[in-house]
C-alpha positions in Angstrom: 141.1 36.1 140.7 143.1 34.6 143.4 146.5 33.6 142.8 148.0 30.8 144.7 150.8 31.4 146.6 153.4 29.2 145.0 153.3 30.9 141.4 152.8 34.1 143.4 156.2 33.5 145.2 158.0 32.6 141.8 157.1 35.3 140.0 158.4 37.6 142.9 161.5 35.7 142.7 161.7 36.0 139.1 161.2 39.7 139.2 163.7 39.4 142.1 166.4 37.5 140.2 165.4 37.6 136.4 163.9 40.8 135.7 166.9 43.0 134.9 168.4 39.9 132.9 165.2 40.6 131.0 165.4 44.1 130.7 168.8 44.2 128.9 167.5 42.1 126.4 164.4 43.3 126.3 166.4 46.9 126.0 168.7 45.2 122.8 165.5 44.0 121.2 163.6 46.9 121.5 166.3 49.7 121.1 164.9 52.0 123.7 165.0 52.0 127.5 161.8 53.8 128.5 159.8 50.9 125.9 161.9 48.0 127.1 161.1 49.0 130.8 157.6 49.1 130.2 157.4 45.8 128.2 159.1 44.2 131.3 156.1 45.4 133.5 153.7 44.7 131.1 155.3 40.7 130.9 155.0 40.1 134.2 151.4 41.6 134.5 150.7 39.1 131.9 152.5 36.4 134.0 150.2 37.2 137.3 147.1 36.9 134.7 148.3 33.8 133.1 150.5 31.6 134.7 147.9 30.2 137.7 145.5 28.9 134.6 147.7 28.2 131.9 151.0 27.0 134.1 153.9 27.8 134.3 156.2 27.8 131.1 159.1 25.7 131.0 161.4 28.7 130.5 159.9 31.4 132.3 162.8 33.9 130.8 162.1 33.4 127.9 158.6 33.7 128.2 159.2 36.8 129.7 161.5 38.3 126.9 158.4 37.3 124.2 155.8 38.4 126.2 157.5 41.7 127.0 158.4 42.0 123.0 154.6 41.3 122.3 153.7 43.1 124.4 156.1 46.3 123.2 155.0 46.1 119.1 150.7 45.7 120.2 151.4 49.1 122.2 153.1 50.7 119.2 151.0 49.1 116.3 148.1 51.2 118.2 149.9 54.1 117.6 150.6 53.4 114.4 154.1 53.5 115.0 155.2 49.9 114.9 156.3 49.1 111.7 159.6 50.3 111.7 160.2 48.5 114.7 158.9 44.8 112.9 161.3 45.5 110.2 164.0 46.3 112.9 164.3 43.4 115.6 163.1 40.3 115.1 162.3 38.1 118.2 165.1 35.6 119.5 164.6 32.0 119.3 164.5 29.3 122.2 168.1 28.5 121.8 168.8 32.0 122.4 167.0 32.3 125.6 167.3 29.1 126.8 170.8 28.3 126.4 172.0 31.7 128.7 175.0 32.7 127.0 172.9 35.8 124.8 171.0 36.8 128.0 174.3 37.1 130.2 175.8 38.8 127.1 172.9 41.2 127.3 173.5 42.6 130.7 177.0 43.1 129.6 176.0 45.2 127.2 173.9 47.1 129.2 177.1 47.7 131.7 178.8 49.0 128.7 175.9 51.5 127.7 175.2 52.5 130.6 179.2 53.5 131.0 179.7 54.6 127.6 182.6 57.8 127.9 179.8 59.9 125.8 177.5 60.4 128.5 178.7 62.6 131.9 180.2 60.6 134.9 177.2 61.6 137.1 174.9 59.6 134.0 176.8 57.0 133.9 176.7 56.5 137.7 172.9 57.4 137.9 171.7 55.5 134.6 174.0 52.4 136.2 172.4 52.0 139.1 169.0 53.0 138.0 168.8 50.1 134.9 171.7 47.2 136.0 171.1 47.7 139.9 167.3 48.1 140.0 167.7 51.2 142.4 164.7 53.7 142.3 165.1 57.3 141.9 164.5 58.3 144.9 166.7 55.6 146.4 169.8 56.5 143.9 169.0 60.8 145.3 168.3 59.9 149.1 172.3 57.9 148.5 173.7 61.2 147.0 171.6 63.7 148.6 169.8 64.9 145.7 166.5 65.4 144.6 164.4 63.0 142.5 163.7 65.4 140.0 167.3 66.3 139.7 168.1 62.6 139.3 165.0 61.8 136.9 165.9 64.4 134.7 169.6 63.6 134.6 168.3 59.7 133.8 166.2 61.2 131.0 168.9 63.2 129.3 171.5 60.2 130.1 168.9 58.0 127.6 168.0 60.7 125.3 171.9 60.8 124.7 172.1 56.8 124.2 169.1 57.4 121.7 169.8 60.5 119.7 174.2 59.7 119.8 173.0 56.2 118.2 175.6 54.9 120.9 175.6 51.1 120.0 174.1 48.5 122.4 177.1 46.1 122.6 180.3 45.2 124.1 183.5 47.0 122.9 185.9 45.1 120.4 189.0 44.2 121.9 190.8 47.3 120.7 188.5 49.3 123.0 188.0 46.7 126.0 190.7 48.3 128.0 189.4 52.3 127.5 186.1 50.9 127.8 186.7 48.8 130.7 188.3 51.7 132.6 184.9 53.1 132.7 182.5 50.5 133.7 185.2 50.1 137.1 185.6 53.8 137.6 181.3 54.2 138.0 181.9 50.9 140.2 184.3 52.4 142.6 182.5 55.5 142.4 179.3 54.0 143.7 181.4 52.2 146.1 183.1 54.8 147.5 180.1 56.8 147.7 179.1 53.8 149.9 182.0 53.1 152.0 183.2 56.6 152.7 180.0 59.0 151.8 181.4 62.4 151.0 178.8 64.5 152.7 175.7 64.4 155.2 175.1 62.6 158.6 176.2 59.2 158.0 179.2 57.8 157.5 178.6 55.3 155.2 175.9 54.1 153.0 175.8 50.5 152.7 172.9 50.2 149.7 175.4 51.6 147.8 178.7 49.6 148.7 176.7 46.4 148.6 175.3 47.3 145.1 178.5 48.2 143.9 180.1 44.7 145.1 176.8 43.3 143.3 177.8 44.7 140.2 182.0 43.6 141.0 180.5 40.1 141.4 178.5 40.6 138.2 181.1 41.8 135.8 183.3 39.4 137.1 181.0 36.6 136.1 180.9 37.8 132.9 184.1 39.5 132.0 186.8 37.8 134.4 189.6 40.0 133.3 192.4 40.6 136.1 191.4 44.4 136.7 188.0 43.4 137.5 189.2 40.9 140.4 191.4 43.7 141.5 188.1 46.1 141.5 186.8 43.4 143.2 189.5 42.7 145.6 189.7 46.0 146.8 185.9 46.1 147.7 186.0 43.2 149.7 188.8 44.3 151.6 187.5 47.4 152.1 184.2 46.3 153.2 185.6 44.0 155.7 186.8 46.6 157.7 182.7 48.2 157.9 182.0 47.1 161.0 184.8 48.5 162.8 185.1 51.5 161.2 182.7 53.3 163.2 181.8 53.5 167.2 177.9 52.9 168.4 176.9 56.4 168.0 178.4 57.0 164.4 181.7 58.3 165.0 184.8 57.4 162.8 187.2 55.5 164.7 190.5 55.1 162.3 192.7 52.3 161.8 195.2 52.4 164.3 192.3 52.6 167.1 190.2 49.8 165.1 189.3 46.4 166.9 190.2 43.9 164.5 188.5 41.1 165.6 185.9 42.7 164.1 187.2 42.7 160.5 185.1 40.2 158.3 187.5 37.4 157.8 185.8 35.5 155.1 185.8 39.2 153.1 189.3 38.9 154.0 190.4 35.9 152.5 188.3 36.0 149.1 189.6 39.2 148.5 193.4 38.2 149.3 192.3 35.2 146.3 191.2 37.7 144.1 194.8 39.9 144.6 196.7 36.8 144.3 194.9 35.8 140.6 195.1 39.1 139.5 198.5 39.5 140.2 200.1 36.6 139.2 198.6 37.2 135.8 201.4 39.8 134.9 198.1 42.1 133.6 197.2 43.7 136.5 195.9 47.8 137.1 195.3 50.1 139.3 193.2 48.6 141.4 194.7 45.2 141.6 197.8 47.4 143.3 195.4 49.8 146.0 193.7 46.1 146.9 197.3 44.9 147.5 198.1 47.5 150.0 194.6 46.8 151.3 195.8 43.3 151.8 198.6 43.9 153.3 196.7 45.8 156.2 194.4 43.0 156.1 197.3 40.6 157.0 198.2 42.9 160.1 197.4 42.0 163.6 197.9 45.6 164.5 199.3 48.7 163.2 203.1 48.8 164.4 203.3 45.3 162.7 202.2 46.2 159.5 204.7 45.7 156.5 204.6 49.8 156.2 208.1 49.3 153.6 205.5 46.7 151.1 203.1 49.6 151.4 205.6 51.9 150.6 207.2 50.2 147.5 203.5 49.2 146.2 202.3 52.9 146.1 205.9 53.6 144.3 204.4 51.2 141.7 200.7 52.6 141.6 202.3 55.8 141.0 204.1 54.7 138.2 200.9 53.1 136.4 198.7 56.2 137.5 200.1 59.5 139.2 197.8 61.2 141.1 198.4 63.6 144.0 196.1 61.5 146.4 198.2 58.6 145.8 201.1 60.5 146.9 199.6 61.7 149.8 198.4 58.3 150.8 202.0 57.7 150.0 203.4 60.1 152.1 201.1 58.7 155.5 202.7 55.3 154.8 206.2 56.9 154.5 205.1 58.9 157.6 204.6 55.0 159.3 207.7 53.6 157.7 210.5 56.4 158.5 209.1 58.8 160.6 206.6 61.9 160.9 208.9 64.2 160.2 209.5 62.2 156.8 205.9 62.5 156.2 205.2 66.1 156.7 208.0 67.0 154.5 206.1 65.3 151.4 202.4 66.5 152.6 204.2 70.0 153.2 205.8 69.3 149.4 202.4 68.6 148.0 200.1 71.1 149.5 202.7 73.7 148.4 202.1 72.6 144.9 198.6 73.4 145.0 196.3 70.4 143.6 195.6 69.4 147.6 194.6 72.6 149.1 191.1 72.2 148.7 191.1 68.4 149.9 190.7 68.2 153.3 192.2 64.8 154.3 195.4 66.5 153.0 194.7 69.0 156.0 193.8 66.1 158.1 197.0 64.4 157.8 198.9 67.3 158.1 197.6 68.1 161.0 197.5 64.4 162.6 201.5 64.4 161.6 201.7 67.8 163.8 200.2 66.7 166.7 202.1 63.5 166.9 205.7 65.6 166.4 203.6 67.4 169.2 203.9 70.7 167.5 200.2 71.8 168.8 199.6 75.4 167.7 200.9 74.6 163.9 198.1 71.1 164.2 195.3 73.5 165.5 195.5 75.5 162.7 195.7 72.8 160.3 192.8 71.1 161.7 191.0 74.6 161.3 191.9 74.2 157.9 190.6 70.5 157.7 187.0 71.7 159.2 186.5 74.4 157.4 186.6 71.9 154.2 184.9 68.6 155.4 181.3 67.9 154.2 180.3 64.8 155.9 178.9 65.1 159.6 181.2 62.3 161.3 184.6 63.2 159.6 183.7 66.9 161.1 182.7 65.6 164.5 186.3 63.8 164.7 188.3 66.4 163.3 186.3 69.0 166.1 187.1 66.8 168.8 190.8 66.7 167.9 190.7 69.9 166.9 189.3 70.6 171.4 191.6 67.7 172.7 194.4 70.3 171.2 192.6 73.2 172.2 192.4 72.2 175.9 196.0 70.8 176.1 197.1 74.3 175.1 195.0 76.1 177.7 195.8 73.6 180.1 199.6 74.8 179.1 199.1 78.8 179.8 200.3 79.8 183.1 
């Protein structure tokens, strides 16, 4: 059977648009991910087969959610295993469907499940973008240089824990929101930063990733618009409006001082600056509303010498204070580096490295040894740029600290009598 190509076209946009609205409440309906995945296939099988005779239905959600329910208790009624699922779930009505609200509920919920603290951080991250992003397997391993076993395996044990821990399908009470919350952004950044700044292999970014973890920003915003999540937000944007710039035509990193800035997205630029603003001014503001500040404030900055490096300063102060962290302090420590002087900021690099948390970090080693070479103390910088190689991962970060690390190298020999 032929199908014409305008019901052919909307079903591909419905699977497009629709299908992983479907899924989550297919998944709340159902109580199990692998049957709820399988019901959605199975309802839009039934859509190909039936919508170019029959027409299509008014609400082609909810006709999806039925048919995929349907679909779900015939395959389990043949094996004799579907009565305790009729007595379970019962099907939603129109108003359900058709009014939005449950459906947009239900992908909140699958955020939430998909983030619950129970299962490991690499779960969380894998089942998140595997079920809410649509990802396959083999996209989600080729992103973090895995292999699709590995990340099928870690999916199966991530929904065997949802299943057998009875974690509930649902979004926290208000009492939790905040823990909870914390989650669902920190497997958002994750995948972001995975994205933006990939921590090993050949490229320097990957920008499936950083556009699917803006996706998801977007998304959680739309449903839960608390200030944290426009400061998660925010601080993607701005981030991502540097992209462009951030690397040279054959894949080398070219940092911030040596960007061209006419090449930073301006649009990104100004709905993230929004975003800040909101999330500020409502006195309930994170984390991340803070880091998107300082990534604001950079924004703002036609070059480097005329950023506001004393706002920087004072805004990490106050990130520090809501969450200490020793890569805080080092980012710290580059903007004091900026504001009063290298020597300033190697003193505080020095301080931290000596207290141990950072030796295994190479940035820490990076900036070290940028702070060096700019004192122009050369032999101490070549040795901490040794130090920096030795630790990177990622083939463009290693290829700028080696050609430092021979720019040194040559000055020095160039020196010897």
């Amino acid at each position: 059977m032929s199908i014409s190509p305008p019901v052919t076209e909307l079903i591909e946009r419905l699977y497009r648009e629709e299908s992983r609205r479907v899924l989550a409440t297919l998944i709340r309906l159902l109580g199990d991910f692998d049957l709820a995945e399988e019901a959605l296939h199975e309802a839009f099988r039934s859509a190909v087969e039936q919508w170019p005779q029959g027409g299509v239905p008014d609400n082609p959600r909810a006709w999806l959610v039925s048919a995929g329910r349907f679909k779900a208790i015939d395959n389990l009624r043949r094996q004799r295993r579907f009565q305790p699922l009729d007595e379970q779930v019962e099907l939603p009505d129109e108003s359900d469907v058709e009014g939005g609200e449950l459906l947009e509920d239900d992908r909140l919920r699958l955020i939430f499940t998909c983030c619950h603290p129970a299962l490991a951080s690499d779960a969380q991250v894998a089942l998140t973008l595997r079920e809410v992003c649509d990802l396959t397997t083999e996209e989600i391993a080729r992103a973090f240089l895995s292999s699709p076993a590995t990340l099928a395996q870690r999916i199966v044990r991530a929904k065997a824990k949802i299943r057998d821990a009875r974690i509930p399908y649902e979004v926290p009470g208000r009492s939790e929101l905040p823990e909870r919350l914390e989650a669902v952004l920190r497997v958002v950044y994750l995948v972001f930063n995975e994205g933006y700044f990939a921590s090993s292999g050949d490229s320097l970014t990957r920008s499936q990733l950083s556009d699917e973890a803006i996706r998801l920003g977007r998304l959680l915003l739309e449903l839960l618009p608390e200030p944290e999540v426009q400061g998660l937000l925010a601080l993607m944007l701005l981030h991502e409006s540097r992209r462009v710039a951030r690397s040279g035509v054959d894949g080398e990193v070219i940092l911030l001082e040596a960007q061209d800035r006419s090449l930073w997205n301006r649009e990104l630029i100004a709905e993230g600056e929004a975003l800040v603003l909101q999330a500020l001014h409502s006195r309930r503001f994170g984390p991340y509303s803070l880091q998107a500040a300082i990534a604001a404030v950079h924004a703002e900055a036609a070059s480097l010498d005329e950023t506001d490096w004393a706002q920087i300063v004072g805004l990490y102060d106050e990130l520090l204070r809501l969450n200490p962290s020793p890569v805080i302090e080092l980012n710290r420590a580059v903007a004091l580096a900026m504001r009063d002087g290298e020597q300033a900021g190697l003193v505080e690099i020095d301080r931290l490295l000596a207290a141990g948390e950072l030796q295994g970090y190479h940035l820490a080693h990076a900036a070290r040894a940028d702070l060096l070479r700019r004192l122009g103390r050369r032999e101490q910088a070549i040795v901490a740029y040794r130090e920096a190689l030795a630790l990177a991962q990622q083939g463009p970060d290693r290829q700028f600290l080696q050609s430092r690390l021979d720019e040194l190298e040559a000055h020095q020999a160039g020196d010897r009598p």
